[in-house]
matplotlib code that plots the C-alpha trace (Angstrom):
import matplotlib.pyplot as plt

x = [-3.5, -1.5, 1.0, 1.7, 3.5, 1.5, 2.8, 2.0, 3.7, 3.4, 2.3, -0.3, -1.4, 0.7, 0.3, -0.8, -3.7, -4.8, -4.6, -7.0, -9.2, -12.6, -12.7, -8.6, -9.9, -10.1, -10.5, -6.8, -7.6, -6.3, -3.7, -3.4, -0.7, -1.9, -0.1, -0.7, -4.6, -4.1, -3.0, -5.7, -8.5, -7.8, -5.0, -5.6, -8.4, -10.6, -8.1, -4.9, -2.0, -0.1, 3.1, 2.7, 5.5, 6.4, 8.0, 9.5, 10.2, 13.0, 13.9, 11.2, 10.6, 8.1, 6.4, 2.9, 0.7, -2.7, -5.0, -7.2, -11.1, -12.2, -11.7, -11.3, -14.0, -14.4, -12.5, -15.0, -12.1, -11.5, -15.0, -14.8, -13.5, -12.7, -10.6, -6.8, -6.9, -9.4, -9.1, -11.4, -10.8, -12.6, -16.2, -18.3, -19.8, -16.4, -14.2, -10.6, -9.1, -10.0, -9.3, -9.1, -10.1, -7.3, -7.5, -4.5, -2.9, -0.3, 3.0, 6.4, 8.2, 11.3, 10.5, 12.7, 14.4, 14.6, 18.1, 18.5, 16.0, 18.2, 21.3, 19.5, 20.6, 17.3, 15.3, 17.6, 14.3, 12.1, 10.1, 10.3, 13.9, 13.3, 10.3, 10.5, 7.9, 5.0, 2.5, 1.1, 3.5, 3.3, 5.7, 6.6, 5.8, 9.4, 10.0, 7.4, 8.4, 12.1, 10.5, 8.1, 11.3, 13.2, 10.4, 9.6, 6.2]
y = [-14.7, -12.9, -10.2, -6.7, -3.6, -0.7, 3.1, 6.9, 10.4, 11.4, 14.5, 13.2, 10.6, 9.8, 6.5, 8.7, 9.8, 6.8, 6.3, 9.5, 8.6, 7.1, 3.7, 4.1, 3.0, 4.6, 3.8, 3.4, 4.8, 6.7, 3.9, 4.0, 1.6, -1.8, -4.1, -2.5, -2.4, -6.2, -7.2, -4.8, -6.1, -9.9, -10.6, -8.7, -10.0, -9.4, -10.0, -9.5, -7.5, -4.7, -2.9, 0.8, 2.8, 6.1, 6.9, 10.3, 10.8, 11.8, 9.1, 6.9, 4.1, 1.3, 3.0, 0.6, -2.3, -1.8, -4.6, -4.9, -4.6, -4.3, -6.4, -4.6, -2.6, 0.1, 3.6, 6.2, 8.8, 7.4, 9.0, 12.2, 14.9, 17.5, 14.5, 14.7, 10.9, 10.9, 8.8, 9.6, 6.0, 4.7, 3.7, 2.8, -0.2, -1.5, -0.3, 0.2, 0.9, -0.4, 0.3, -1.7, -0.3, 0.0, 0.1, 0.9, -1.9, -0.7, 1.9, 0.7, 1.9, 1.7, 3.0, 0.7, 2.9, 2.4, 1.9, -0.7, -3.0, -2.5, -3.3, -6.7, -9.9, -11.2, -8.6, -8.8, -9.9, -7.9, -6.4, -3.4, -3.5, -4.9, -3.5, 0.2, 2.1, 0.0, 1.3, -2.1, -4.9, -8.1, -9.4, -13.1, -14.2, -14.7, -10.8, -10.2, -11.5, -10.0, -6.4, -6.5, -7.9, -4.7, -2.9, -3.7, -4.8]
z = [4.2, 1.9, 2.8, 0.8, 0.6, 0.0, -0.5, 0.3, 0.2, 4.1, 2.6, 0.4, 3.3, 6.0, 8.3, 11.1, 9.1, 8.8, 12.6, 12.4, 10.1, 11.0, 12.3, 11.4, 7.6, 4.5, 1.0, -1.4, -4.5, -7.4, -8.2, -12.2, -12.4, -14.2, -12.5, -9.0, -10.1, -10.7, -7.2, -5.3, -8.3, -7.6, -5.1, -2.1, 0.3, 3.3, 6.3, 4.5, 6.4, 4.3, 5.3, 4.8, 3.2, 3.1, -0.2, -1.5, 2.6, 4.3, 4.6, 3.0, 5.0, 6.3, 9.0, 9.7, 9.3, 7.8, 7.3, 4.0, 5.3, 2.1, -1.4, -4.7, -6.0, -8.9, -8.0, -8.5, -8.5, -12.0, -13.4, -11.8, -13.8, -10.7, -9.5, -10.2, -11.5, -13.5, -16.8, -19.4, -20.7, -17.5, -18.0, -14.8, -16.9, -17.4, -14.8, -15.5, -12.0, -8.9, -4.8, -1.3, 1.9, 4.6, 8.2, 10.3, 12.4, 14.2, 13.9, 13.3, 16.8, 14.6, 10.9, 8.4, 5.9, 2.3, 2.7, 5.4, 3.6, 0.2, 2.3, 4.0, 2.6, 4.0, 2.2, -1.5, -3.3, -2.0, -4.5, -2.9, -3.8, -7.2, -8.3, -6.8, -8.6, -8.2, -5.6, -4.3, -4.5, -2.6, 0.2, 1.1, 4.8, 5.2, 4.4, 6.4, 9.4, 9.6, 8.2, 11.4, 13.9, 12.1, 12.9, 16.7, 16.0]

ax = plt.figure().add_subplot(projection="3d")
ax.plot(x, y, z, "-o")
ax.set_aspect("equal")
plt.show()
């Protein structure tokens, strides 16, 4: 099993709508970064755990654990015009972008702020630290483990 980091403007889709969704799972699409495409296209897999993270919150912060139900597969969103990530570069025969299904796991009943994982020793590497702006990003079992004790879970 692999671990991840995976993130969302509460606005745009907060952890407890996933908790509301049906079954708790939805689809994670419209990513349009390459290297974020790259770890849900051929890293993540069935049964892997993801930390989900609230960015451009007050404050942003790891709030859940979703589980990946669901391996990479072509993201539709990518084809469809109406859709406010479509990329008229995609083509369905050759997919550019792909998505994971989620399911939620269970709530943080301490969210871990941004800031208290930057100021961590344990967590220096993190490559939520390191690697900000990517929207999938993967998280060592080590990090895991002290992000969930931070987190009450």
């Amino acid at each position: 099993m692999r671990y991840w980091l995976i993130k969302s403007e509460p606005d745009v889709f907060s952890y407890e709508d996933l908790e509301k969704a049906p079954k708790k799972t939805t689809c994670w699409d419209s990513v349009r970064n390459s290297s974020a495409r790259n770890f849900m296209r051929d890293g993540m897999k069935k049964g892997d755990l993801a930390f989900y993270y609230h960015s451009n919150a007050d404050p942003s912060a790891i709030v859940g654990i979703c589980e990946i139900v669901r391996e990479g597969y072509p993201d539709p969103t990518s084809w469809d015009p109406s859709h406010d990530y479509f990329d008229p570069k995609s083509d369905p025969d050759m997919p550019t972008w792909y998505m994971v299904d989620v399911k939620a796991v269970k709530a943080f009943r301490t969210p871990v702020p941004l800031q208290q994982v930057k100021d961590d020793p344990a967590l220096a590497d993190m490559a939520l630290v390191k690697v900000g702006r990517l929207s999938v990003v993967p998280v060592t079992p080590d990090e895991w483990a002290h992000v969930c004790a931070l987190g009450g879970v």
